[in-house]
mmCIF file of the N, C-alpha and C atoms, coordinates in Angstrom:
data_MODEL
# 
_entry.id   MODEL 
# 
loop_
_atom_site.group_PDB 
_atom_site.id 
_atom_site.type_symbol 
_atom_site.label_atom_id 
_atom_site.label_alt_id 
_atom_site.label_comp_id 
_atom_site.label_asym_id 
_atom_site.label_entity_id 
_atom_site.label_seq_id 
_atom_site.pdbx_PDB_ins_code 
_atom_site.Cartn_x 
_atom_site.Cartn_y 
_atom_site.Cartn_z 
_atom_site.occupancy 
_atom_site.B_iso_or_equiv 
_atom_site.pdbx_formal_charge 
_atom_site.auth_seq_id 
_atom_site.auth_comp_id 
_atom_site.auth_asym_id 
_atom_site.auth_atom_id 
_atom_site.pdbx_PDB_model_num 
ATOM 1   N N  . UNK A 1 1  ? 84.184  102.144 118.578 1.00 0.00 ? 1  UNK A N  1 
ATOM 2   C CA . UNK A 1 1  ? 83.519  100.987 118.015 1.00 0.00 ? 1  UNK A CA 1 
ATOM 3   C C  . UNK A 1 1  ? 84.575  99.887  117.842 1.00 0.00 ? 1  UNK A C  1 
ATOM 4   N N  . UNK A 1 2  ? 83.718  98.797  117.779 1.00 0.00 ? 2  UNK A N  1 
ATOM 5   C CA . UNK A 1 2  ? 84.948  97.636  118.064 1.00 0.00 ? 2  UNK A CA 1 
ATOM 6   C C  . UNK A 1 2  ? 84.749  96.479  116.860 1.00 0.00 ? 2  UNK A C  1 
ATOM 7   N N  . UNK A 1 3  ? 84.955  96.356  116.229 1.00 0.00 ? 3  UNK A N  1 
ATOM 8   C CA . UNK A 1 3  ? 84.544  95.183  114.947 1.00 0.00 ? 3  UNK A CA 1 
ATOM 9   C C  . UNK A 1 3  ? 85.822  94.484  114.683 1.00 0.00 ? 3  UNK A C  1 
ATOM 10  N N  . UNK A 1 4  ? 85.353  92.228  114.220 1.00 0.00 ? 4  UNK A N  1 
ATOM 11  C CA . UNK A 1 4  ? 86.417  91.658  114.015 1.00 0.00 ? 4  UNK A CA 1 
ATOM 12  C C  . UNK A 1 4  ? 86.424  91.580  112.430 1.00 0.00 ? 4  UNK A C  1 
ATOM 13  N N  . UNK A 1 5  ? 87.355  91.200  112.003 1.00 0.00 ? 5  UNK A N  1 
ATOM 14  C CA . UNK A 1 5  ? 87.390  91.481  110.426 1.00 0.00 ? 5  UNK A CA 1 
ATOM 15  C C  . UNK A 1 5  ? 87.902  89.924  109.872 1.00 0.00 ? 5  UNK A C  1 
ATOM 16  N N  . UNK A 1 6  ? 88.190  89.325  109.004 1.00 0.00 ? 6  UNK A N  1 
ATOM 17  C CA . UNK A 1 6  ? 88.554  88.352  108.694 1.00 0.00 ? 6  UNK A CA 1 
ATOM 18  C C  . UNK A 1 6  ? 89.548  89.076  107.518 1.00 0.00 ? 6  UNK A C  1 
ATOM 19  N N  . UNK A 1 7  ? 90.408  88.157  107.988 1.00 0.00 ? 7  UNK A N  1 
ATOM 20  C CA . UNK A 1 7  ? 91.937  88.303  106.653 1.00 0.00 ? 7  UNK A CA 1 
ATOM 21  C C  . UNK A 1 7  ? 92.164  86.887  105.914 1.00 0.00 ? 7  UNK A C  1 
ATOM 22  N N  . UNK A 1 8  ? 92.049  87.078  104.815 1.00 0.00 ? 8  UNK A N  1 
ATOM 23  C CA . UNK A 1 8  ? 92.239  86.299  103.688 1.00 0.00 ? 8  UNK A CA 1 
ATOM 24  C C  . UNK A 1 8  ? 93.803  86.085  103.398 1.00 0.00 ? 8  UNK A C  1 
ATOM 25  N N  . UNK A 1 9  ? 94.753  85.000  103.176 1.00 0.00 ? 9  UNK A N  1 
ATOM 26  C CA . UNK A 1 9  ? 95.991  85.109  102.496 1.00 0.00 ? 9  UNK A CA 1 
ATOM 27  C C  . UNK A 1 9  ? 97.008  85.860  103.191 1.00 0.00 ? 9  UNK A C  1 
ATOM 28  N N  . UNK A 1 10 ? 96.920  85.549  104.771 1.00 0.00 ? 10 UNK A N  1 
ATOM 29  C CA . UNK A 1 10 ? 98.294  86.034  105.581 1.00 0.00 ? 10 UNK A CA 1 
ATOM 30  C C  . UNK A 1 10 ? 98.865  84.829  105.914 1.00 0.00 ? 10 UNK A C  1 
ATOM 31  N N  . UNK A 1 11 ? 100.119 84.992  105.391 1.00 0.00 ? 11 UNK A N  1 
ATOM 32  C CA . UNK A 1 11 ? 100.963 84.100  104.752 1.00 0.00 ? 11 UNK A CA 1 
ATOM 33  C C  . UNK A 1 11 ? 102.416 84.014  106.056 1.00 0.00 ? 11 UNK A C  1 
ATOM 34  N N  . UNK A 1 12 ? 102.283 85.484  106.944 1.00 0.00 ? 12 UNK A N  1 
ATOM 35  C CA . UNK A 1 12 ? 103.177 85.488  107.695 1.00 0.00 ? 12 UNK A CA 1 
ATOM 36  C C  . UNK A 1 12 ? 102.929 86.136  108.842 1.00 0.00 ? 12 UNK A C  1 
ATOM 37  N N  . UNK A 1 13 ? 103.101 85.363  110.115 1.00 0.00 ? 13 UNK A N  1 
ATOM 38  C CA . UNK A 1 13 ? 103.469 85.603  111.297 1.00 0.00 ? 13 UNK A CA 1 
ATOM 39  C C  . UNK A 1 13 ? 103.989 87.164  111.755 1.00 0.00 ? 13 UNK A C  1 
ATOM 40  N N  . UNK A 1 14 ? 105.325 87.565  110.705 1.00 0.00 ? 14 UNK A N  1 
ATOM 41  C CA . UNK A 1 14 ? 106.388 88.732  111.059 1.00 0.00 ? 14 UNK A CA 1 
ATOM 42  C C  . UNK A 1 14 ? 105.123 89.555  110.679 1.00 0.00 ? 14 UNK A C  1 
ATOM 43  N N  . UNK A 1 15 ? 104.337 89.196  109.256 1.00 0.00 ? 15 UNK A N  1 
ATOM 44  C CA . UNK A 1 15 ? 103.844 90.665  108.851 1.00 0.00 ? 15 UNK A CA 1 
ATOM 45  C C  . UNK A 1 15 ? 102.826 90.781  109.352 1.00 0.00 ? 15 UNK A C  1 
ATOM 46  N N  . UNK A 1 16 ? 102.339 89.621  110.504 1.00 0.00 ? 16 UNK A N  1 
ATOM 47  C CA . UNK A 1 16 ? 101.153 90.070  111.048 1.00 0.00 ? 16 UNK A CA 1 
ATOM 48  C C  . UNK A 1 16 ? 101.209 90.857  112.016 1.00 0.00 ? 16 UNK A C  1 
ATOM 49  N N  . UNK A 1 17 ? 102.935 91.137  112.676 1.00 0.00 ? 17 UNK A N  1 
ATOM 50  C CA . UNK A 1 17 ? 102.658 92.046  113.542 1.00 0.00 ? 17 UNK A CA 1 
ATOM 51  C C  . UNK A 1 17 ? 103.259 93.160  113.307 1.00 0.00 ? 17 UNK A C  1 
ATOM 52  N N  . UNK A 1 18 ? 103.692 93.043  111.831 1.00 0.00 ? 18 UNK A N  1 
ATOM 53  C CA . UNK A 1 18 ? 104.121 94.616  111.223 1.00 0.00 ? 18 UNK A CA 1 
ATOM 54  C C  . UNK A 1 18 ? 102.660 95.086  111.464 1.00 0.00 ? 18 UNK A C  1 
ATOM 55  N N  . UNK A 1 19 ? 101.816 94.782  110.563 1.00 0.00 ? 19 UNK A N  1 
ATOM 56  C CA . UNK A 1 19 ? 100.521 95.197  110.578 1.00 0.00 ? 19 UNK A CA 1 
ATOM 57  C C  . UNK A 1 19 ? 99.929  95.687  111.995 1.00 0.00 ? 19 UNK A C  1 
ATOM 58  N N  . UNK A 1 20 ? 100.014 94.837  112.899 1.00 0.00 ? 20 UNK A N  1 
ATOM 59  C CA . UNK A 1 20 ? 99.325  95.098  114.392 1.00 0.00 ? 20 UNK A CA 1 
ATOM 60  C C  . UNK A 1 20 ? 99.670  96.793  114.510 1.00 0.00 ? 20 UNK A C  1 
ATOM 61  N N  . UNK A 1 21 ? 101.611 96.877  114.908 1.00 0.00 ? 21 UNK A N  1 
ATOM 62  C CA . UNK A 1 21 ? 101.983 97.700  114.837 1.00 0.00 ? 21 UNK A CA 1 
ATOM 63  C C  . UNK A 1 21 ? 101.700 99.241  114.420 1.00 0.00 ? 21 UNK A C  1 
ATOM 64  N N  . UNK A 1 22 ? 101.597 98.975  112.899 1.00 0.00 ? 22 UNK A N  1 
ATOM 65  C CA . UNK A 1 22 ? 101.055 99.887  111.561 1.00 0.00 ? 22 UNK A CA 1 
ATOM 66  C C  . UNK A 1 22 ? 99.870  100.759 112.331 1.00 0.00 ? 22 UNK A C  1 
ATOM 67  N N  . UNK A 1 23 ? 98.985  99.826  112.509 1.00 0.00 ? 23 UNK A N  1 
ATOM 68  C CA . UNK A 1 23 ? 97.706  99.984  112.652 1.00 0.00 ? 23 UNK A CA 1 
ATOM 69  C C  . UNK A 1 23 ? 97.518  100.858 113.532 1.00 0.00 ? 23 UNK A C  1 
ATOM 70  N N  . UNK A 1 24 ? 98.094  100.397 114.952 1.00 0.00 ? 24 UNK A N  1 
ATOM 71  C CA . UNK A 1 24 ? 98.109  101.190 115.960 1.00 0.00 ? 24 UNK A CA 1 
ATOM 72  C C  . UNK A 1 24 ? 98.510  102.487 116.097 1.00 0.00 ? 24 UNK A C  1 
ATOM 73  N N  . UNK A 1 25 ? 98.740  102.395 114.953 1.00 0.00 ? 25 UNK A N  1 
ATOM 74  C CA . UNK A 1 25 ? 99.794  104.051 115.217 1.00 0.00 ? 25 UNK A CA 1 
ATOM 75  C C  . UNK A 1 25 ? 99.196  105.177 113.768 1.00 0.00 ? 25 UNK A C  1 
ATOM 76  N N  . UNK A 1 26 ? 98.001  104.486 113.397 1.00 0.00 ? 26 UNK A N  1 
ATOM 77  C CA . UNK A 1 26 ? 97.008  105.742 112.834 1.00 0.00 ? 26 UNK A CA 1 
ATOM 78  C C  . UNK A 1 26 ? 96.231  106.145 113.546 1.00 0.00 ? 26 UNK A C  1 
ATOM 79  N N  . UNK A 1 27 ? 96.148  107.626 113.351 1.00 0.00 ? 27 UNK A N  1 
ATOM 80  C CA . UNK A 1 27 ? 94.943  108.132 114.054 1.00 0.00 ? 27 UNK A CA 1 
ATOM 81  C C  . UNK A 1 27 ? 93.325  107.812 114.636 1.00 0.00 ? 27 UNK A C  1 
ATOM 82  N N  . UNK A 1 28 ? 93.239  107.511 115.446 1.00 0.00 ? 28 UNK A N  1 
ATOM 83  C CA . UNK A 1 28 ? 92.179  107.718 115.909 1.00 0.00 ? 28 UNK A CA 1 
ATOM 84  C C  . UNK A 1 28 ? 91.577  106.070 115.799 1.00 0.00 ? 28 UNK A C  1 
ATOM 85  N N  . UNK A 1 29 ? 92.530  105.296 116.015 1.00 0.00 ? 29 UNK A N  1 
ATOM 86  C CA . UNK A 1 29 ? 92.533  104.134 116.551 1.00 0.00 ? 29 UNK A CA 1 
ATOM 87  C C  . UNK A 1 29 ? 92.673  103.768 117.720 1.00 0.00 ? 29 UNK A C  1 
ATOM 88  N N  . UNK A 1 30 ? 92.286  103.109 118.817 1.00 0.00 ? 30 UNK A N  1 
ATOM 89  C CA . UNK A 1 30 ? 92.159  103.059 120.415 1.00 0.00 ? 30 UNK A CA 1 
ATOM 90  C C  . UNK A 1 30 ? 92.924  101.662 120.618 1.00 0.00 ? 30 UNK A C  1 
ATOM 91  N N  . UNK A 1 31 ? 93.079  100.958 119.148 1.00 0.00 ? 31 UNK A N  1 
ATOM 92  C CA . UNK A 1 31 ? 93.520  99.623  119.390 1.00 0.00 ? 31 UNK A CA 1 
ATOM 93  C C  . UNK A 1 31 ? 93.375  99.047  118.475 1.00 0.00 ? 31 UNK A C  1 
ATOM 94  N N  . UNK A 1 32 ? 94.748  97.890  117.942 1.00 0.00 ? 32 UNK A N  1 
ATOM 95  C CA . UNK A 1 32 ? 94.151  96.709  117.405 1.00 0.00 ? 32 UNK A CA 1 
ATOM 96  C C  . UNK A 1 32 ? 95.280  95.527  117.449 1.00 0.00 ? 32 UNK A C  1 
ATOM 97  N N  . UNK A 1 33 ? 94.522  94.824  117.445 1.00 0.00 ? 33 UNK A N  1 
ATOM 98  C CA . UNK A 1 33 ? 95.068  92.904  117.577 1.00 0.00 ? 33 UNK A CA 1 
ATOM 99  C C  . UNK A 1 33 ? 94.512  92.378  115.811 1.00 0.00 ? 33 UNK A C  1 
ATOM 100 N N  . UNK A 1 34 ? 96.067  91.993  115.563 1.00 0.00 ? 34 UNK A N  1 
ATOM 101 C CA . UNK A 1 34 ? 96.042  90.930  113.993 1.00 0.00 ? 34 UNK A CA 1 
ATOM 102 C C  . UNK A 1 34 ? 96.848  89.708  114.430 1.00 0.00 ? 34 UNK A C  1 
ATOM 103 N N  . UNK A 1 35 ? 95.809  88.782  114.564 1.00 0.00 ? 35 UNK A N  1 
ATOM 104 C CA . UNK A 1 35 ? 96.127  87.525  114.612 1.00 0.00 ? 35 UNK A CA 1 
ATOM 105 C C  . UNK A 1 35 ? 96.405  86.271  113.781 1.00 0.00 ? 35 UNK A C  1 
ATOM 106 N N  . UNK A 1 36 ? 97.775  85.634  113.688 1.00 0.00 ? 36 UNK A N  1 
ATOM 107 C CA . UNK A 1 36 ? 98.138  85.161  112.475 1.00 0.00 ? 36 UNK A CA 1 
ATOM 108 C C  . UNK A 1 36 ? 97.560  83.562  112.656 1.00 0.00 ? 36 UNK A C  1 
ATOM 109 N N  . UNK A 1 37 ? 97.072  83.032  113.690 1.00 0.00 ? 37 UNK A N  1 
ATOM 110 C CA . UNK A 1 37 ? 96.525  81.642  113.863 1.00 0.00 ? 37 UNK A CA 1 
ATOM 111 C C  . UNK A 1 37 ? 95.229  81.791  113.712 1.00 0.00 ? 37 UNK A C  1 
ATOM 112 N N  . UNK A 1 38 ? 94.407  82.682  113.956 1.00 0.00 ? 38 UNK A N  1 
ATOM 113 C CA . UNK A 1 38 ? 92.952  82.919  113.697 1.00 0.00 ? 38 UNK A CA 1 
ATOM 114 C C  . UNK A 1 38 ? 92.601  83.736  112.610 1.00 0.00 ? 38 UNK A C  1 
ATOM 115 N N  . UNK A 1 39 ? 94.083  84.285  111.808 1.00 0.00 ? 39 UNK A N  1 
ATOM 116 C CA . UNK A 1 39 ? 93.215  85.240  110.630 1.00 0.00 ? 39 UNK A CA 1 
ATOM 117 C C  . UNK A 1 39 ? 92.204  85.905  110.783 1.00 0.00 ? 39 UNK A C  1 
ATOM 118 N N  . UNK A 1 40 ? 93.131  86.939  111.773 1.00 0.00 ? 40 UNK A N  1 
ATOM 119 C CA . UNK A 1 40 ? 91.634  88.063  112.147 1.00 0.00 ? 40 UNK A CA 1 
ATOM 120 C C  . UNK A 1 40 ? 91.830  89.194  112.680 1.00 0.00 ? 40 UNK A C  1 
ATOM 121 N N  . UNK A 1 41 ? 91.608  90.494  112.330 1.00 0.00 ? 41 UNK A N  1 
ATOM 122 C CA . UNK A 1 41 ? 91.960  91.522  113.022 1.00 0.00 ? 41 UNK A CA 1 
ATOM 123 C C  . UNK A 1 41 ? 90.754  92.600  113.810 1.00 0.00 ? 41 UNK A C  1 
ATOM 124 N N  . UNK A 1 42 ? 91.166  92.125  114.868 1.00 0.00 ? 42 UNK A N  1 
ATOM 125 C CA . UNK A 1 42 ? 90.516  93.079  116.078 1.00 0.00 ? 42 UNK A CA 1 
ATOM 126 C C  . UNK A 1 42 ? 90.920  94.704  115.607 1.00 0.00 ? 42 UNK A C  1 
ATOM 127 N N  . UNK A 1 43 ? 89.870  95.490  115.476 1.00 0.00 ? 43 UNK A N  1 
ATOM 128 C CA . UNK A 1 43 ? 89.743  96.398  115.518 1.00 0.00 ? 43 UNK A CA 1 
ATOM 129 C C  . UNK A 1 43 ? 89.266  97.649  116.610 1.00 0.00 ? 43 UNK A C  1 
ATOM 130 N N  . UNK A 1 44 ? 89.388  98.842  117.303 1.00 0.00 ? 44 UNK A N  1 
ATOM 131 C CA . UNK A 1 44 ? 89.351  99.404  118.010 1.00 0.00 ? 44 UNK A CA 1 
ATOM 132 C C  . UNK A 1 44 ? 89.271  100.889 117.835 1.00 0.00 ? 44 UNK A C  1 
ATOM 133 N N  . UNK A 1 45 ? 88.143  101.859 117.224 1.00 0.00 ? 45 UNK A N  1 
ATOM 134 C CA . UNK A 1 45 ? 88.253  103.031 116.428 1.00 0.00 ? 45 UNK A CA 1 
ATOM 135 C C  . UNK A 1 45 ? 87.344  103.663 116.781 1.00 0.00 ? 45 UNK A C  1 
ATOM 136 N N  . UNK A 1 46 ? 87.606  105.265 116.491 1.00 0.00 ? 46 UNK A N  1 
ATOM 137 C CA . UNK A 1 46 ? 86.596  106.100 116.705 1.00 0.00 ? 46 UNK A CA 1 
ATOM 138 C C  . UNK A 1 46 ? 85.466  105.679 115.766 1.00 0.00 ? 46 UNK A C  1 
ATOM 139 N N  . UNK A 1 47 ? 84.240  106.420 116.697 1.00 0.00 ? 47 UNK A N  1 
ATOM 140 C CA . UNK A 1 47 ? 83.205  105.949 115.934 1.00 0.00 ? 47 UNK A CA 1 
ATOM 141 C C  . UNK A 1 47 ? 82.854  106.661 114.781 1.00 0.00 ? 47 UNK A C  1 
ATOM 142 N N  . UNK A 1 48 ? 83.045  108.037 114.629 1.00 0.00 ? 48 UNK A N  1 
ATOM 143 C CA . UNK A 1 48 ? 82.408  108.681 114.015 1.00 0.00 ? 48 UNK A CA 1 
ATOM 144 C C  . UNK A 1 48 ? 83.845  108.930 112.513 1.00 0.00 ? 48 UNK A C  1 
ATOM 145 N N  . UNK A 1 49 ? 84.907  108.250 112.883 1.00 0.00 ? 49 UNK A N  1 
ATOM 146 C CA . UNK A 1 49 ? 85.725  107.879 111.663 1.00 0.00 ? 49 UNK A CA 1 
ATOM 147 C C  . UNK A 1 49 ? 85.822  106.668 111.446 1.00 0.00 ? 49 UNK A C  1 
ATOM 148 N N  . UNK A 1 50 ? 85.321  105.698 111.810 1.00 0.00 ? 50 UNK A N  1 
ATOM 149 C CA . UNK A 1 50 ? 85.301  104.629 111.797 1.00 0.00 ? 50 UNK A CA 1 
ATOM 150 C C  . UNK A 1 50 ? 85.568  103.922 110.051 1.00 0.00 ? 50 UNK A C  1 
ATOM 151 N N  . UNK A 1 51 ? 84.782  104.400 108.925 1.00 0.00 ? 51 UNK A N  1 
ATOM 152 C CA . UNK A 1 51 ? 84.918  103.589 107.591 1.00 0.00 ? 51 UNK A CA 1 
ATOM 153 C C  . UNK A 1 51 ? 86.444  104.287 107.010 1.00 0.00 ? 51 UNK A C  1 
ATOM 154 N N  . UNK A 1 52 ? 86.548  105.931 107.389 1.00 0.00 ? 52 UNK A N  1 
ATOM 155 C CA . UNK A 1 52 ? 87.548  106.199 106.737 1.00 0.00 ? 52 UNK A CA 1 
ATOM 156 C C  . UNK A 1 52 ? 88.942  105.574 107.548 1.00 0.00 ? 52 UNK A C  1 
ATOM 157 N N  . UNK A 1 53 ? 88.869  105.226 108.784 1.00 0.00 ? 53 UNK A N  1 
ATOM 158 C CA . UNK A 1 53 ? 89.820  104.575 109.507 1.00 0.00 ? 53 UNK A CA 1 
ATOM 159 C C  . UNK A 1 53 ? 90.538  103.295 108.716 1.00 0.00 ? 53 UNK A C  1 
ATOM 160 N N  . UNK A 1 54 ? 89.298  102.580 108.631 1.00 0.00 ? 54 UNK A N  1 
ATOM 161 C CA . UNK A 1 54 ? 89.325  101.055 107.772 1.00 0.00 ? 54 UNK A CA 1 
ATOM 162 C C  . UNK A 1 54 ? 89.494  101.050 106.975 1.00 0.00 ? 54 UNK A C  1 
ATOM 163 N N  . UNK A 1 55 ? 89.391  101.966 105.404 1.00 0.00 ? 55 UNK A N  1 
ATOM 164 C CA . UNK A 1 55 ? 89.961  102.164 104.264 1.00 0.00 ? 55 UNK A CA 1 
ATOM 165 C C  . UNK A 1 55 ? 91.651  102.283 104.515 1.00 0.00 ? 55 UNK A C  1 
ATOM 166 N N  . UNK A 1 56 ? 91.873  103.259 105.940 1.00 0.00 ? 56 UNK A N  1 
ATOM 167 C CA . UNK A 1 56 ? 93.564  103.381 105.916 1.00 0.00 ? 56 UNK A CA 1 
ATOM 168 C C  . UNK A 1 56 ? 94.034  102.184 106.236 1.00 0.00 ? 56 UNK A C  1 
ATOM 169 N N  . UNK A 1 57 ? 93.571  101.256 107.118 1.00 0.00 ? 57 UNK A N  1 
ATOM 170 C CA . UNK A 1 57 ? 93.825  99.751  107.738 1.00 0.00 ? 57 UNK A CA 1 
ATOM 171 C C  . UNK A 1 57 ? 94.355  99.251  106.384 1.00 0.00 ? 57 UNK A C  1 
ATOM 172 N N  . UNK A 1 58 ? 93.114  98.941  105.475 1.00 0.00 ? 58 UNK A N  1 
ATOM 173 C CA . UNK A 1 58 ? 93.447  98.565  103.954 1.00 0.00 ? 58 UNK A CA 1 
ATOM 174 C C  . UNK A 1 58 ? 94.622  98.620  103.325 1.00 0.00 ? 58 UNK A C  1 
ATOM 175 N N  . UNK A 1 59 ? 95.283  100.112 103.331 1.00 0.00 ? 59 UNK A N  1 
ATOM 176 C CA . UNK A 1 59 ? 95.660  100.428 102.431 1.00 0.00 ? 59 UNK A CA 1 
ATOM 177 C C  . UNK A 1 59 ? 97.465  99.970  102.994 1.00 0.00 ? 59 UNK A C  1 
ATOM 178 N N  . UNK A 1 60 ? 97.213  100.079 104.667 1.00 0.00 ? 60 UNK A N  1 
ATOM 179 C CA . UNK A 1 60 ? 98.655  99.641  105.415 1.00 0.00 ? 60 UNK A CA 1 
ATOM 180 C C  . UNK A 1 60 ? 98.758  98.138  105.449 1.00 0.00 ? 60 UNK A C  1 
ATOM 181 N N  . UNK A 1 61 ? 97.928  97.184  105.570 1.00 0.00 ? 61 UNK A N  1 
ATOM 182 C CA . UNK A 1 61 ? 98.154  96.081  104.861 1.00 0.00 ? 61 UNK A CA 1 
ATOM 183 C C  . UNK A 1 61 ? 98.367  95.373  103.602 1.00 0.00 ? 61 UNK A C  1 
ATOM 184 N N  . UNK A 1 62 ? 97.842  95.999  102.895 1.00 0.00 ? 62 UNK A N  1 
ATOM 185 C CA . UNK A 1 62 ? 98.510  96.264  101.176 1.00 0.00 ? 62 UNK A CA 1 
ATOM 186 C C  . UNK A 1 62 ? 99.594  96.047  101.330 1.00 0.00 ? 62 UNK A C  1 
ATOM 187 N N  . UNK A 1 63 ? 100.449 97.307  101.587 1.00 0.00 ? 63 UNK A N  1 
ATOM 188 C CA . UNK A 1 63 ? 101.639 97.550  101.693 1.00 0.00 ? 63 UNK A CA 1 
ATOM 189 C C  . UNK A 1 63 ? 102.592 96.499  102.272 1.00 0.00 ? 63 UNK A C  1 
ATOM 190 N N  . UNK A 1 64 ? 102.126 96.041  103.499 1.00 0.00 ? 64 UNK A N  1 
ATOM 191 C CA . UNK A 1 64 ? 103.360 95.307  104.204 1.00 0.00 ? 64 UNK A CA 1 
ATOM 192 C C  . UNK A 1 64 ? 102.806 93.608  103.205 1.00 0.00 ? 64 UNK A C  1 
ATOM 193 N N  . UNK A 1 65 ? 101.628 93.094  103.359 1.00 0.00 ? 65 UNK A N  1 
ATOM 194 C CA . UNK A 1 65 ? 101.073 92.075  102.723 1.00 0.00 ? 65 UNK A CA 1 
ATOM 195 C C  . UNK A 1 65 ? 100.218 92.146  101.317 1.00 0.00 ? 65 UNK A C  1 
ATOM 196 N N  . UNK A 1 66 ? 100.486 92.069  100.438 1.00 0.00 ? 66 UNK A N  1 
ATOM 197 C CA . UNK A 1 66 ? 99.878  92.513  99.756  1.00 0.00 ? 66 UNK A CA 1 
ATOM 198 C C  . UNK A 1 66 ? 98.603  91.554  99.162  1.00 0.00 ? 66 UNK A C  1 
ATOM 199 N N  . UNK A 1 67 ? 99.260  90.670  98.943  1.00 0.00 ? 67 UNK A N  1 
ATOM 200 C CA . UNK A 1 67 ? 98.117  90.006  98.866  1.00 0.00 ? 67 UNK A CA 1 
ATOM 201 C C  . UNK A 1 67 ? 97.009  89.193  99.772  1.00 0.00 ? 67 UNK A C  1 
ATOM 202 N N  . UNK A 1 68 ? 97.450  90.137  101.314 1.00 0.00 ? 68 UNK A N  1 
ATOM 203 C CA . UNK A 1 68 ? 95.975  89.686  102.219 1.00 0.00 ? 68 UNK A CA 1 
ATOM 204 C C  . UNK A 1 68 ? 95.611  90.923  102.094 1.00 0.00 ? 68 UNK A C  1 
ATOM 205 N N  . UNK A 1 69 ? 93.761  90.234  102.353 1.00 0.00 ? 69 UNK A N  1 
ATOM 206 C CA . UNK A 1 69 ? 92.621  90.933  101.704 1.00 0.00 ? 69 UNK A CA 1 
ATOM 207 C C  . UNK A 1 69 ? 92.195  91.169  103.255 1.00 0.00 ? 69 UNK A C  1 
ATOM 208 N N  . UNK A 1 70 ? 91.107  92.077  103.642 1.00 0.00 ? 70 UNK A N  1 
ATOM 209 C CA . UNK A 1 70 ? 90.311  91.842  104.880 1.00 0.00 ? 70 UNK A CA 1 
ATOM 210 C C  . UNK A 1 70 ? 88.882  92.098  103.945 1.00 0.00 ? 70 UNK A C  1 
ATOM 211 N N  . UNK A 1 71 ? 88.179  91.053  105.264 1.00 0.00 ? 71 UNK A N  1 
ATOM 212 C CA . UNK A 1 71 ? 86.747  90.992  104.387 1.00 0.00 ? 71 UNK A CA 1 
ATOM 213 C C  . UNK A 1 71 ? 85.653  91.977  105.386 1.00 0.00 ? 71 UNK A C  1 
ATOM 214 N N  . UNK A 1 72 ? 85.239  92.885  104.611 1.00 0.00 ? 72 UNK A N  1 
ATOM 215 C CA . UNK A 1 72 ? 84.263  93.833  105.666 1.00 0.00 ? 72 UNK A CA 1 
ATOM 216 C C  . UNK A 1 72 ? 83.159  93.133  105.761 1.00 0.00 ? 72 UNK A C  1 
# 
């Protein structure tokens, strides 16, 4: 499944592609693009983990950004 997300309060370029990075490299992700001029992250995930996928997305952008939000 493929869904775009909107990010609130990314403030940086570097951490948008810490994040890209991050992302890509949890399980059972096929892909993703975080874009720091469009504030938006392309998503790319199994279907049938799909919400618990996006809770981990969450929780790895926290971390590197903390105060960007993604809006489901």
């Amino acid at each position: 499944m493929k869904k775009k997300f909107k990010l609130v309060d990314l403030d940086c370029a570097n951490c948008a592609a810490k994040m890209e990075t991050a992302i890509q490299k949890i399980p059972g992700v096929n892909g993703a693009t975080v874009s720091f001029l469009s504030q938006r992250l392309t998503l790319d995930a199994e279907d049938s983990r799909f919400e618990e996928i996006l809770d981990e997305v969450v929780q790895v952008c926290k971390r590197i950004e903390p105060d960007c939000q993604i809006q489901r």
